[in-house]
C-alpha positions as CSV (number, residue, x, y, z in Angstrom):
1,X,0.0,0.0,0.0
2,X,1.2,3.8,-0.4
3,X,1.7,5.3,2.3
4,X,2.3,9.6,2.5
5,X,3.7,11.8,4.7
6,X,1.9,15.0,4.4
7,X,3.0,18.8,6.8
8,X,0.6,20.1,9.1
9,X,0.4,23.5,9.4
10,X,-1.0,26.0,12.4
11,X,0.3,25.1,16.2
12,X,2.1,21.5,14.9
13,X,4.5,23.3,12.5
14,X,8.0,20.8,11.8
15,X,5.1,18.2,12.6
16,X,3.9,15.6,10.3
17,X,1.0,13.2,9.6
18,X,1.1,9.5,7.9
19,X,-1.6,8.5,6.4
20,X,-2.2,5.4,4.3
21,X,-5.1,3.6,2.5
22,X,-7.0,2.0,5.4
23,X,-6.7,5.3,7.3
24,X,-3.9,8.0,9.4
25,X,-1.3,6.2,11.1
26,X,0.7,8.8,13.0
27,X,-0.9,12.4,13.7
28,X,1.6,15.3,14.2
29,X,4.5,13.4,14.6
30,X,8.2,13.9,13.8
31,X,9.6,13.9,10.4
32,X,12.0,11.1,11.1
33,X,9.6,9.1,13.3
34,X,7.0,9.4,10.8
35,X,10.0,7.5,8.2
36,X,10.7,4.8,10.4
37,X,6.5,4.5,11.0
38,X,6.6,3.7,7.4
39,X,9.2,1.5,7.1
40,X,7.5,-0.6,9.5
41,X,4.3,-0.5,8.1
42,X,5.9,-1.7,5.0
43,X,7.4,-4.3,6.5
44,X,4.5,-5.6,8.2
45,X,2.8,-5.8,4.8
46,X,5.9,-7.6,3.1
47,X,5.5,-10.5,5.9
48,X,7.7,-8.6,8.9
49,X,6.6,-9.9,12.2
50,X,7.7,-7.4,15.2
51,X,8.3,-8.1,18.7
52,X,9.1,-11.9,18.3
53,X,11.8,-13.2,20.7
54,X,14.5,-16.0,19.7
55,X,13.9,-18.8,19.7
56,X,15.2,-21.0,23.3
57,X,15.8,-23.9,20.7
58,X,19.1,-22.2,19.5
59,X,19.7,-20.5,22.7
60,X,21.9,-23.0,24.3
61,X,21.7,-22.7,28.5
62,X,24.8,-22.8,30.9
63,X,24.8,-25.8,33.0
């Protein structure tokens, strides 16, 4: 999906909104935090899955 960063103006100037087909994502944020919001959210989209933890499989433990 296409996702935009567009400038809000008034009060929330150097502030910026993302907004994306299924609706705004990030209201009068940061332009860098609203780049990394999008990275994400095209991540998520490509099969990205956040928050996981290793595995304990390939962890090995001290005995």
């Amino acid at each position: 999906m296409p996702y935009k960063k567009t400038k809000l103006s008034g009060n929330n100037k150097g502030k910026v909104r993302v907004s994306g087909p299924s609706g705004v994502h990030a209201k009068a944020t940061t332009p860098k935090k609203a780049e990394a919001q999008m990275r994400l959210l095209q991540a998520v989209e490509h099969g990205f899955k956040s928050g996981g933890k290793k595995s304990k499989s390939k962890i090995k433990k001290k005995k």
